[in-house]
ZAMARGU-4260 file (C-alpha; in steps of 0.2 Angstrom, whole numbers, plus 5000, padded with zeros to 4 digits):
<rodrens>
0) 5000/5000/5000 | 5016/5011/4999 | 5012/5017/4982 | 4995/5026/4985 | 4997/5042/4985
5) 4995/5052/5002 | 4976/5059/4999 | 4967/5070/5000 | 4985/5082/5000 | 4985/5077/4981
10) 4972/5087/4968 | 4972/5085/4951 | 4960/5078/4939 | 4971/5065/4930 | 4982/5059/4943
15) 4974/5043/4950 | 4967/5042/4965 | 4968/5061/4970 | 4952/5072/4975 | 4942/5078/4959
20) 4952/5065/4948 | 4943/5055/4935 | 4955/5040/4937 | 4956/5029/4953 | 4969/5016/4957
25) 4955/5007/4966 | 4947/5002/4947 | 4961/4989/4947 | 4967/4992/4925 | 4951/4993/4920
30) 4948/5004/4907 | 4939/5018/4914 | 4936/5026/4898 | 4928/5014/4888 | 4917/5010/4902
35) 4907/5024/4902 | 4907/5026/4884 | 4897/5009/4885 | 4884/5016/4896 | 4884/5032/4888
40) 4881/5024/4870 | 4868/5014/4877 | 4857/5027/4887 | 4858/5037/4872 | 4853/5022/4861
45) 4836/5023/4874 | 4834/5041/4875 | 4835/5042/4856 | 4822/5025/4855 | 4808/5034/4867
50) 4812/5051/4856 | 4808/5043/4841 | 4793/5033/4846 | 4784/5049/4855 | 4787/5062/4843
55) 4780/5063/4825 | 4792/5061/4811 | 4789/5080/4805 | 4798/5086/4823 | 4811/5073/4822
60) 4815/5082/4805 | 4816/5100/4812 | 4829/5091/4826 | 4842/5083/4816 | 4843/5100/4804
65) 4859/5107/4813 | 4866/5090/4817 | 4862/5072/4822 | 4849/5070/4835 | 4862/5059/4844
70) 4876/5066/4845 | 4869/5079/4853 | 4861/5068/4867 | 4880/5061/4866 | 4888/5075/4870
75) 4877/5083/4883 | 4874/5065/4893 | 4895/5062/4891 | 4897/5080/4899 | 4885/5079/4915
80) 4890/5062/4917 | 4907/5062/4918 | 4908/5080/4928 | 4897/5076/4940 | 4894/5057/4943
85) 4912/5049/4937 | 4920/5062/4949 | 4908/5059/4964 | 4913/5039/4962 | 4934/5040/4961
90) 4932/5053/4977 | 4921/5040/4985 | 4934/5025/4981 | 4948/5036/4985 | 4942/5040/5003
95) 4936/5020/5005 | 4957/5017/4999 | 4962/5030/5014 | 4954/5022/5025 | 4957/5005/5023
100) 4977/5007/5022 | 4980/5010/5038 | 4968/4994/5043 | 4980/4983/5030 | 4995/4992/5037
105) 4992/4985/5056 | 4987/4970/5047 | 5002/4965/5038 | 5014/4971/5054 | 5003/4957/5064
110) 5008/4945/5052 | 5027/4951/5051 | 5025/4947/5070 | 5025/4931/5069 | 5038/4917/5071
115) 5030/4907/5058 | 5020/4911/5040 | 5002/4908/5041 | 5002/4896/5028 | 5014/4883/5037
120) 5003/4885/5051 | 4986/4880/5041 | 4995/4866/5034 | 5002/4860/5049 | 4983/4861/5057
125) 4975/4851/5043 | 4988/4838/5041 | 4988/4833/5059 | 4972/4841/5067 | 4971/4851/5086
130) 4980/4839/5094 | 4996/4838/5083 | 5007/4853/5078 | 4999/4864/5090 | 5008/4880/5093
135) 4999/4885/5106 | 5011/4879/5118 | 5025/4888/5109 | 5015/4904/5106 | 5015/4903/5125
140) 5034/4901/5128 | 5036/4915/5117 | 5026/4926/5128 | 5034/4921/5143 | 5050/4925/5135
145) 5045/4943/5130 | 5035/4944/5146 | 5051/4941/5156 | 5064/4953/5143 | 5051/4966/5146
150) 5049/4965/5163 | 5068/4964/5165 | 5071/4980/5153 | 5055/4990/5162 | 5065/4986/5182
155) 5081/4994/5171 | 5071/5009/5167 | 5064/5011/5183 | 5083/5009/5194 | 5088/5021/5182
160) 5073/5033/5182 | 5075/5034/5203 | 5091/5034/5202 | 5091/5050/5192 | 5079/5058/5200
165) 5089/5057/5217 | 5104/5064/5211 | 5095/5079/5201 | 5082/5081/5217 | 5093/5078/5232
170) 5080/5068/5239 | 5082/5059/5256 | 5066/5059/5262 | 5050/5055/5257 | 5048/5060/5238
175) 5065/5049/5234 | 5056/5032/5241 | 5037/5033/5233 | 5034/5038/5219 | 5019/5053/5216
180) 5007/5041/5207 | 5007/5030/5225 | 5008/5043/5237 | 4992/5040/5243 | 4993/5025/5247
185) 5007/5029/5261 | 4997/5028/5279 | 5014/5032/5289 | 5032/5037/5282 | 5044/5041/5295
190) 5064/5044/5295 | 5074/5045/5312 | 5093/5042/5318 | 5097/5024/5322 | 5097/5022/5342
195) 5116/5014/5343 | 5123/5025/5328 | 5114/5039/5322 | 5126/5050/5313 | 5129/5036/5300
200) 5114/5026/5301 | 5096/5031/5300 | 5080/5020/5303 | 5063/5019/5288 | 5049/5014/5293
205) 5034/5015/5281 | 5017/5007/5279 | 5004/5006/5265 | 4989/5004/5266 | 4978/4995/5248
210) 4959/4995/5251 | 4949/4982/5247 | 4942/4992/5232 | 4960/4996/5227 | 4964/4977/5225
215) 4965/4967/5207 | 4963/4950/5215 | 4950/4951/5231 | 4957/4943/5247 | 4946/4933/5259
220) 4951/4928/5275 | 4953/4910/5278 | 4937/4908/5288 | 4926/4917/5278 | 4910/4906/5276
225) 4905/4896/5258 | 4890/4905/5258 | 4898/4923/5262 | 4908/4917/5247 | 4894/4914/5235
230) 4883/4930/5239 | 4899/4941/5237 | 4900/4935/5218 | 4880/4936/5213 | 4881/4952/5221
235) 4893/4956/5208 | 4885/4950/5195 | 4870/4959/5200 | 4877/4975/5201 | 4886/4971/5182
240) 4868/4968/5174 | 4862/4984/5185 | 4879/4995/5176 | 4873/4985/5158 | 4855/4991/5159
245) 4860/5008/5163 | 4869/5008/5149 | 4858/5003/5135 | 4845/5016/5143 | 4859/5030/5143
250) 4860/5024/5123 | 4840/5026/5120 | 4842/5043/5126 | 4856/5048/5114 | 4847/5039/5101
255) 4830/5050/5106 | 4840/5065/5105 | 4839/5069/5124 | 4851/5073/5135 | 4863/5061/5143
260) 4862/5056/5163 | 4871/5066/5173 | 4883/5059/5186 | 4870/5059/5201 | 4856/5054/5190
265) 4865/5039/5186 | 4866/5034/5203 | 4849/5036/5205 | 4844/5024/5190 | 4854/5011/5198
270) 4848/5012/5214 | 4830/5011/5206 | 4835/4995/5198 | 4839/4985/5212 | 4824/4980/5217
275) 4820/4970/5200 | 4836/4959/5206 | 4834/4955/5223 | 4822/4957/5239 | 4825/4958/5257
280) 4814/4945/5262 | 4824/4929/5266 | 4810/4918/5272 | 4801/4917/5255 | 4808/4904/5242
285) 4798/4915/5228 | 4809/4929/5232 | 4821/4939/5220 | 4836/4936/5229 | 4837/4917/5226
290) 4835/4920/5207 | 4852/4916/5206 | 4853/4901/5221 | 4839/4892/5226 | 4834/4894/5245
295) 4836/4877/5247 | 4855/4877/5242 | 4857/4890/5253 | 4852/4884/5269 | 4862/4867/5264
300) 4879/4879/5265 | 4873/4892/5281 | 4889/4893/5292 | 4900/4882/5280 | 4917/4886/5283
305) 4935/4881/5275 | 4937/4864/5284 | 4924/4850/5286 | 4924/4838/5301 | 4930/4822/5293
310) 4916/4814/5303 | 4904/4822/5296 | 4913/4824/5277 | 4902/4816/5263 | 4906/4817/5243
315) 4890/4815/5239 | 4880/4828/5250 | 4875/4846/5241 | 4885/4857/5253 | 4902/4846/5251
320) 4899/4847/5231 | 4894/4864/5232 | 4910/4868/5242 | 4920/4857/5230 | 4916/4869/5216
325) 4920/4887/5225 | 4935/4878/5231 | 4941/4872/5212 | 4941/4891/5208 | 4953/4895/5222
330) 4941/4912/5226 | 4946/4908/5243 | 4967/4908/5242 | 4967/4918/5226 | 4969/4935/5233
335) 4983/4933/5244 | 4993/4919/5234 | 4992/4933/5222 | 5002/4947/5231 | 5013/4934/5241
340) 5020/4928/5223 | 5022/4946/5218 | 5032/4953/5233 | 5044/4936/5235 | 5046/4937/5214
345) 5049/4958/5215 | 5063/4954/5229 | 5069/4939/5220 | 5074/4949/5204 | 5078/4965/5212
350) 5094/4957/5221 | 5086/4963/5238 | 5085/4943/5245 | 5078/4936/5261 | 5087/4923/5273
355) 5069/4920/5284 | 5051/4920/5277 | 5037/4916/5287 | 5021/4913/5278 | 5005/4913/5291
360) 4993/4907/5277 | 4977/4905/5288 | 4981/4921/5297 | 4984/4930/5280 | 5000/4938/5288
365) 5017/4938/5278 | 5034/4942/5287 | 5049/4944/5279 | 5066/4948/5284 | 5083/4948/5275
370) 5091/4940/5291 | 5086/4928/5302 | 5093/4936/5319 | 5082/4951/5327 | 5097/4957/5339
375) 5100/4972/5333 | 5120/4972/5339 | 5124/4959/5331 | 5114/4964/5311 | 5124/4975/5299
380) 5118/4992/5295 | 5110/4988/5279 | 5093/4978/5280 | 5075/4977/5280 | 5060/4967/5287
385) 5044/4966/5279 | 5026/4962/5286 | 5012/4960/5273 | 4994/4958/5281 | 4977/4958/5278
390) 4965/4966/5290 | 4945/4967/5290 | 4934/4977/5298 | 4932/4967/5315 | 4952/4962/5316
395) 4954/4983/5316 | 4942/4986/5330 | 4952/4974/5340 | 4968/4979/5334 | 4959/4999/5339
400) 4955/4993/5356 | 4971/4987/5362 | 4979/5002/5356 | 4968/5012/5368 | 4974/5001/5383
405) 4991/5004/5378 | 4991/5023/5377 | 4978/5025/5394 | 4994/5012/5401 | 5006/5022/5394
410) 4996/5039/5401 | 4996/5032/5419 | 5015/5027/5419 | 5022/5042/5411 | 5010/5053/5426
415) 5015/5042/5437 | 5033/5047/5434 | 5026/5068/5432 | 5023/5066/5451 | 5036/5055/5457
420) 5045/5068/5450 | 5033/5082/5456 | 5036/5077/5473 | 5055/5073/5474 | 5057/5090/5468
425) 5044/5098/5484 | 5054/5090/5495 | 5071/5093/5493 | 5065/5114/5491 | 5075/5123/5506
430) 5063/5131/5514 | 5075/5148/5521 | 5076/5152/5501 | 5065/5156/5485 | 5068/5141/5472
435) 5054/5145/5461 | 5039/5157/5457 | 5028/5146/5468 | 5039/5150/5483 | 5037/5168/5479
440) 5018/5168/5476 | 5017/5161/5493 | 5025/5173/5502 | 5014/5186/5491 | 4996/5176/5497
445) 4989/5190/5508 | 4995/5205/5500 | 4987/5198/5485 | 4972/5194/5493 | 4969/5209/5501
450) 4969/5218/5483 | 4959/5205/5479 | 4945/5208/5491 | 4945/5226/5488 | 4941/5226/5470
455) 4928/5211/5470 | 4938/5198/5460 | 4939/5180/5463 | 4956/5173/5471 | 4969/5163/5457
460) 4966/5147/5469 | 4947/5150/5466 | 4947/5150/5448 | 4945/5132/5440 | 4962/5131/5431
465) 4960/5122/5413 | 4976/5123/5404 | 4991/5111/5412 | 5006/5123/5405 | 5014/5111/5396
470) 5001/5113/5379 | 4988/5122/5374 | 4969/5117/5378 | 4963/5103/5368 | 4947/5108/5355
475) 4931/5097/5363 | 4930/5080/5354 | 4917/5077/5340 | 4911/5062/5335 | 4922/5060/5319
480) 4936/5061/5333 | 4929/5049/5345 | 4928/5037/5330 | 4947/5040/5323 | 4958/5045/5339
485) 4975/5053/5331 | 4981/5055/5352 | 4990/5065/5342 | 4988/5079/5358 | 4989/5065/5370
490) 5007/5058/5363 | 5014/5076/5361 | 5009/5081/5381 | 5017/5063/5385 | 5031/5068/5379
495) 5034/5084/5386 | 5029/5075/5403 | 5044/5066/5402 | 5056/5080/5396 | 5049/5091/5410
500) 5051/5079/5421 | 5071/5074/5415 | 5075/5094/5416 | 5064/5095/5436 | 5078/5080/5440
505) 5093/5089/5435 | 5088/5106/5441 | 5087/5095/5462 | 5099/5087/5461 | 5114/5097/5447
510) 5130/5087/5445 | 5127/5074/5460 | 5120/5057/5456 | 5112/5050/5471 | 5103/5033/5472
515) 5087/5042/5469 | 5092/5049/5455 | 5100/5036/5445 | 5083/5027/5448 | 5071/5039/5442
520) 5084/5044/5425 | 5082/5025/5422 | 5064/5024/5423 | 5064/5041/5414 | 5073/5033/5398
525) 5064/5016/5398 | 5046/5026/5399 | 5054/5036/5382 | 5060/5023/5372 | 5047/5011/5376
530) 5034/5027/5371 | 5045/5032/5353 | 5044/5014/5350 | 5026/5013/5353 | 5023/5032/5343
535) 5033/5021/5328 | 5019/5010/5327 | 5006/5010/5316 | 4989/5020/5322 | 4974/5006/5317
540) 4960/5019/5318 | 4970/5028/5301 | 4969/5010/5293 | 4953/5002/5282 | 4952/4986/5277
545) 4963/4978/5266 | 4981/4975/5264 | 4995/4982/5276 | 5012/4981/5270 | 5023/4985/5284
550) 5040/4990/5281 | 5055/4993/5291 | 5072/4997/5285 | 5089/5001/5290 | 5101/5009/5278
555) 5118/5019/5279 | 5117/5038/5277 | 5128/5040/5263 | 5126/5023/5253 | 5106/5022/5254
560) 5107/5005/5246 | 5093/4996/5254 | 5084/5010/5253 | 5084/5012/5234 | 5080/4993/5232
565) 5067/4993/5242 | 5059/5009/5231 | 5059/5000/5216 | 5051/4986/5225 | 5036/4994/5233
570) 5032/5005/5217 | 5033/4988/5207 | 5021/4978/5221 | 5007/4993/5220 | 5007/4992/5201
575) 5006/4973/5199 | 4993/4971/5217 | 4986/4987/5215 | 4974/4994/5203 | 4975/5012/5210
580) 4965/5027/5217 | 4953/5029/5205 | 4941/5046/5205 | 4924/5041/5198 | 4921/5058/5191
585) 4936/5058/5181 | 4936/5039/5176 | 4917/5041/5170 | 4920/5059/5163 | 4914/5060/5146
590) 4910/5078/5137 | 4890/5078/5135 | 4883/5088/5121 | 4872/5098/5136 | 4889/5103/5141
595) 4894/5111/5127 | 4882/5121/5117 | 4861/5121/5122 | 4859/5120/5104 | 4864/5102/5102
600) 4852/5095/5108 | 4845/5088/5092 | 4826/5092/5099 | 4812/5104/5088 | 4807/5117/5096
605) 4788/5127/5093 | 4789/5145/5095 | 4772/5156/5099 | 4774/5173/5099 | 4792/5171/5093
610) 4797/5166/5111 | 4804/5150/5112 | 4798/5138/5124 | 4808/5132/5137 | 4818/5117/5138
615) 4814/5101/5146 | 4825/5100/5162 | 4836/5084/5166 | 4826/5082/5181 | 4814/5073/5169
620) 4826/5059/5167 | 4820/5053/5183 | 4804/5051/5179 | 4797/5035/5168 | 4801/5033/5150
625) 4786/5024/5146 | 4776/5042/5151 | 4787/5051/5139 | 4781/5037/5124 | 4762/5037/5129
630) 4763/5059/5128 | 4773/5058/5110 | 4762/5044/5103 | 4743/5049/5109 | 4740/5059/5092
635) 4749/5046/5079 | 4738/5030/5072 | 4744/5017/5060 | 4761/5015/5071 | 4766/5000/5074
640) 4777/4996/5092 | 4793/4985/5085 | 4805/4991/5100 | 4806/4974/5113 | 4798/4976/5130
645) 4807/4982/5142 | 4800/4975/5156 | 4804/4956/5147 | 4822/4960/5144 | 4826/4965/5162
650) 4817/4948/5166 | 4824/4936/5154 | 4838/4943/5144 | 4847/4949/5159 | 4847/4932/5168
655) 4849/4922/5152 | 4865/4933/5151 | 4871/4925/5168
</rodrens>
């Protein structure tokens, strides 16, 4: 298709296959001439037969005086034939030519893809048949092979494309270890100086979160029943012949030459469909929610679970068949075998190996670590430990509530410290001296109170005191608090509870180190580092329900190896376990003809008094469309109704679809 010529850039009316030409390379060598010259010459011959039969002989005289009679028809029918209908042909042919190359194009560059001609493949397949010669097996090989080189050259890019980006940003933090396009996912991201060397060795910790929704393969716990199993996937299938329906309505629209649903009225229509596919009422075997399953088979499966007592195991009861066929599709284990496959593969191939795993399959919990040995003293600088785990809903509300014990125990103990200290400093005060402001305000009671009572005003020990000094007054709780406690006040008072309390020791007792002392220092610095260890943790009221990934790395300042490895493998792991945040406005977005111009709207409008009439509103699209067809038909007779009934589709067609 190389030689046809770039059209429509090319006008001329000889050169073939330009716009206005009267020659097309489409016509194959035909003789174009000689072909119209036939059906010229023979509607002449039938113009010229008609002529002569209708008109007398004494006209046909005066017509032939200056000329033959047929030449004349000839020439004129030669004339408007060939400028008007031969042109409007090679244009059309010319147009069908441009834009069919581009199909033949991608055509022949899927044949050049192949390993093998076409023909050798037929003959292959009718000599031996399906089972012999297949190359399905080796069309699969190939794609592995392809699969793995680009997988290989796409890890390259990405090394290379972080790499770059941290020398040109100078990123150390946050920006240099996620990339933008999974930045949401991140719950916590934290960098700090390692405990034992902090000038050369800093401490990652990181956790994402993947919702439920955000998941390619679903994950199930273990323990989920057969029958939770079941009504999670008709309750898909449900809501994809709801989406379907919608659809086809949203086409009658723009084939009536109404105006397309808008976001929220889209909503709205699914939400009315609903009904027509399944019913609260579980009692009744008539009812629309066991459309799909029969009551019966669901009663046999209530409260199934993974395991079956042997005792009670039989292959020919329903519920153990029923259980046999959502085991064969692995709807269970799917999920999770899924993103345990991907991380172990990613660290396999990105050089960033593992000496212990630990793979909690009934618990869904994963833990990886590069070394077996957890003392920290005896661990090189540069590692890493992973934990991958899938939470639900009720595994966070436990996971919530001991974390409220926790910090209410950690409260107690740090207060408890506040007034040990409190009272060690109370006690060694000298009494002959001033050693503080409240010495001084002491001394000052009855001067001050006197002033007091002569102006009226209440006394400082009278009034309720409500700030504690050490931060500012805490905003009352709403309920959106209550529900997702940051103790984000609470951690940050705790802490300055045991600062003040480290300083209130120093200033007693100076540069002496009594018994006392050392003992409250101690119990000082385990209260802190137990805390900061605690604060490292994640907060479950900031996770939902799905999949934790729960990362903790140590790396050198200045090398950052393990932390560049580990990069490329969590940006990897989202793409392939993550489908992503997705914005429904912006993944549905699509420009509406109301959008752009109120004169597209393909509708007739009647004018009185030269005022046109208003618009019918969107709102309408609520309303039923069978109203719309009674109002528009009531004045036509003689039309017949060949569109199918809707109501019969959504009963039959839908299900027969399932």
């Amino acid at each position: 298709m190389s030689d046809i010529p770039r059209s429509p850039n090319v006008f001329h009316p000889r050169k073939p296959s330009a716009v206005g030409s009267r020659n097309s390379l489409a016509q194959e060598g035909r003789s174009q001439k000689d072909e119209y010259k036939q059906v010229i010459a023979e509607e002449v011959e039938n113009i010229l037969k008609d002529i002569q039969v209708k008109l007398p002989n004494e006209v046909l005289e005066q017509l032939d005086v200056m000329g033959g009679l047929k030449e004349k028809l000839y020439n004129y029918y030669n004339q408007n034939y060939q400028n008007m209908f031969n042109r409007y042909i090679v244009t059309s042919e010319d147009e069908m030519v441009k834009k069919v190359r581009n199909f033949i194009d991608k055509e022949e560059s899927k044949a050049l893809a192949r390993y093998s001609p076409k023909e050798i493949a037929e003959m292959l397949d009718q000599i031996g048949g399906a089972d012999k010669f297949n190359t399905g097996e080796i069309e699969k090989s190939m794609v592995n092979m392809y699969g793995h080189l680009q997988g290989h050259i796409q890890r390259g890019m990405n090394d290379l494309e972080n790499d770059t980006n941290a020398l040109l940003r100078q990123k150390a933090d946050v920006g240099a270890f996620i990339r933008g396009e999974n930045a949401y996912s991140i719950v916590k991201c934290a960098f700090k100086d390692n405990l034992h060397k902090p000038k050369n060795v800093s401490d990652v910790k990181l956790s994402v979160n993947i919702l439920d929704s955000e998941l390619i393969s679903p994950i199930f716990q273990y323990q989920v029943t057969v029958e939770f199993l079941i009504k999670d996937q008709i309750s898909k299938t449900i809501t994809t012949l709801i989406e379907q329906e919608v659809e086809r309505y949203q086409d009658e629209l723009v084939d009536e030459g109404k105006d397309e649903l808008t976001d929220s009225e889209m909503i709205f229509e699914k939400i009315k469909r609903v009904p027509n596919y399944t019913d609260d009422d579980a009692e009744d075997e008539s009812s629309k929610r066991y459309t799909f399953m029969a009551k019966e088979l669901v009663e046999k499966i209530e409260g199934l679970r993974a395991e079956i007592d042997p005792k009670e195991f039989d292959p020919l009861n329903i519920r153990e068949n029923i259980k046999k066929i959502i085991d064969a599709e692995n709807i269970r284990n799917r999920g999770f075998n899924t993103a345990i496959n991907s991380l172990t593969s990613i660290l396999d191939t990105s050089k960033m190996g593992y000496q212990y795993i630990e793979n909690l399959k009934n618990a869904r919990e994963l833990i990886v670590r590069e070394y077996e040995d957890t003392d920290v003293k005896n661990l090189p600088d540069e590692r890493y430990q992973m934990r991958l785990k899938y939470y639900d809903q009720e595994q966070l509300l436990k996971e919530r509530d001991a974390y409220d014990k926790q910090m209410e125990a950690f409260k107690n103990e740090i207060t408890h410290a506040w007034d040990v200290v409190r009272a060690l400093y109370d006690s060694n005060k000298s009494g002959m001296r001033v050693n503080d402001f409240d010495d001084v305000a002491k001394r000052m009671r009855g001067r001050v109170r006197r002033a007091k009572q002569e102006s009226g005003e209440p006394l400082y020990e009278e009034i309720e005191k409500t700030w504690n000094e050490i931060l500012r007054i805490k905003a009352e709780e709403t309920d959106v608090e209550r529900l997702n406690n940051t103790y984000l006040h609470e951690k940050a008072l705790l802490k300055k509870m045991l600062n003040r309390s480290q300083e209130t020791v120093a200033t007693v007792y100076g540069h002496l180190n009594p018994k006392e002392r050392v003992e409250v220092d101690k119990r000082i610095d385990f209260l802190r580092r137990e805390f900061e260890e605690f604060d490292y943790l994640i907060n479950p009221y900031h996770i939902q329900p799905g999949l934790i990934l729960d990362v903790d790395i140590t790396s050198i300042k200045r090398k950052k190896f393990t932390l560049s490895g580990m990069a490329n493998v969590l940006n990897e792991f989202l793409h392939g376990v993550s489908k992503g945040f997705q914005d429904a406005a912006f993944a549905t977005f699509k420009r509406r003809r109301s959008t752009v111009r109120e004169d597209l709207n393909q509708s007739f409008m009647t004018t009185v008094d030269d005022d046109i009439t208003a618009q019918v509103p969107e709102a309408q699209h609520f309303e039923s469309a069978t109203d719309d067809e009674e109002s528009s038909d009531a004045g036509v007779k003689g039309k017949a109704d060949v569109t199918p009934s809707r109501r019969r589709r959504k009963s039959s067609d839908d299900l027969q679809e399932l």
